[in-house]
C-alpha positions as CSV (number, residue, x, y, z in Angstrom):
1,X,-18.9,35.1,-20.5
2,X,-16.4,32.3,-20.3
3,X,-17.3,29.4,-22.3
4,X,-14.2,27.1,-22.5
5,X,-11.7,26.2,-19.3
6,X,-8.2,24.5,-19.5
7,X,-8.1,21.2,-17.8
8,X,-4.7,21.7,-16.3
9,X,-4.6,25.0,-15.0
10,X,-7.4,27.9,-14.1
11,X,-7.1,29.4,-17.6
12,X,-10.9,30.5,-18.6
13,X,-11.1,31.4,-22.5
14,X,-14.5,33.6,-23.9
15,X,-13.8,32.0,-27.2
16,X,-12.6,28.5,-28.8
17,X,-9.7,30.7,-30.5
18,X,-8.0,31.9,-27.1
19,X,-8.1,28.1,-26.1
20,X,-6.5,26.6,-28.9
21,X,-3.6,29.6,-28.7
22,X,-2.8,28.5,-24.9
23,X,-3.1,24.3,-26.0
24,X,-0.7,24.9,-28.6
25,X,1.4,27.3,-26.2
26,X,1.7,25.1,-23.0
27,X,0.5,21.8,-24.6
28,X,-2.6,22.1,-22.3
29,X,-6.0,20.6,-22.9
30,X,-9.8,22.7,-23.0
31,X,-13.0,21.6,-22.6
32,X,-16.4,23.5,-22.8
33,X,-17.4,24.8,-19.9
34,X,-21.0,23.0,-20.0
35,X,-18.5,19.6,-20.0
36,X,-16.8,20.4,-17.2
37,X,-17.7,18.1,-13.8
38,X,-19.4,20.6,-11.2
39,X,-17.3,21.7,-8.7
40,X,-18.0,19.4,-5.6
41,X,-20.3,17.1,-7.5
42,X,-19.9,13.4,-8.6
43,X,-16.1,13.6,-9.2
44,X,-15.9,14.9,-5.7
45,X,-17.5,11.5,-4.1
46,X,-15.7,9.5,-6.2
47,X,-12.5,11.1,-5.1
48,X,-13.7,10.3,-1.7
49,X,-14.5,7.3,-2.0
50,X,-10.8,6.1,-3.7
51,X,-9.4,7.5,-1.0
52,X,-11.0,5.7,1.6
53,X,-10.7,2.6,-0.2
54,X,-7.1,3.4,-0.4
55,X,-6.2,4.0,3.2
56,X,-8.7,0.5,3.6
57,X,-6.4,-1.4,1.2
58,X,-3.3,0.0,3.2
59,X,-4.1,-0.6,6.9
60,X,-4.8,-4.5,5.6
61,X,-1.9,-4.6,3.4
62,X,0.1,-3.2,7.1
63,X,-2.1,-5.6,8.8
64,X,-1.0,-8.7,6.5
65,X,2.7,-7.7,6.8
66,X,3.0,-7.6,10.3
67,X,1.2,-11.3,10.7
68,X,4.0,-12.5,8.1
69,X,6.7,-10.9,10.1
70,X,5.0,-12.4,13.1
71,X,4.5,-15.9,11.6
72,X,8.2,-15.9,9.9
73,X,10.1,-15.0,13.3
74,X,8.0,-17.8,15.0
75,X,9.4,-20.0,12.5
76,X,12.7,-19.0,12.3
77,X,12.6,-19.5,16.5
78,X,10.5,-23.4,16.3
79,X,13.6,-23.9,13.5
80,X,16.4,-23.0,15.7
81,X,14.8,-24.6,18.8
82,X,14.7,-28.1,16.7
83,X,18.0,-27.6,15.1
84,X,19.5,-27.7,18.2
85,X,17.4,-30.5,19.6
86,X,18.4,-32.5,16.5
87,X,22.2,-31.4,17.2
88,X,25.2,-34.3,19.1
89,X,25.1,-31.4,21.6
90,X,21.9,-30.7,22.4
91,X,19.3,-32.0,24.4
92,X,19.0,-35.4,23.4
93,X,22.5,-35.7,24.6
94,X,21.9,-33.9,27.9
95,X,19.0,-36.0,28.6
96,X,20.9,-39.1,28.0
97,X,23.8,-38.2,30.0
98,X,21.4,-37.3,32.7
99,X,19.1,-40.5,32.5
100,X,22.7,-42.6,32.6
101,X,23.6,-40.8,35.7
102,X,20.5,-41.6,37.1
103,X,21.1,-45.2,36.9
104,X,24.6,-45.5,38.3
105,X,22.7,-44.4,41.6
C-alpha cells in the first residue's frame, strides 16, 4: 500500500526510505499520503476561485486602460484644438479679420 507521494511529480513510495532516496535524487519533496489534499476537494475550489478572480481583476484592469486611453486622446485633441485657438494664426485672428471686413461694408 502506498503511504508517502512526491509533491512534484506522480512518484508513490510504500516506505519513508524509497522517499527520502528520490528527495535526495531529484531534490523533490514527499508528504504522507493521509496529508495530501483530496483529489478535487478544497484545493480544487480554491483553484477555481483564483482563477475567476483573476480573469475579474483582468477584464477591469482592460476596462481601466481603455477609459485612460479614451480620456488621454480626448485631451490630447481639447489641447490641440486650444493651442491653436491660442495661436497669431488661428481663429481669433480669422474671426477678427472677418468681423473687420464686416464693417468696411
Amino acid at each position: 500500500m502506498t503511504e508517502y507521494v512526491c509533491t512534484a511529480c506522480p512518484l508513490q513510495a510504500d516506505g519513508l526510505e524509497e522517499l527520502q532516496r528520490h528527495s535526495l535524487e531529484t531534490g523533490h519533496v514527499g508528504i504522507c499520503k493521509s496529508e495530501a489534499p483530496p483529489a478535487g476537494g478544497k484545493l480544487s475550489k480554491l483553484t477555481k476561485r483564483l482563477v475567476v478572480a483573476q480573469g475579474v481583476t483582468l477584464a477591469a484592469l482592460a476596462a481601466s486602460l481603455s477609459a485612460c486611453t479614451y480620456f488621454y486622446v480626448k485631451w490630447q485633441s481639447a489641447e490641440a484644438e486650444s493651442t491653436y485657438l491660442k495661436s497669431p494664426s488661428g481663429a481669433g485672428r480669422n474671426l477678427k479679420s472677418h468681423d473687420k471686413s464686416r464693417d468696411k461694408e
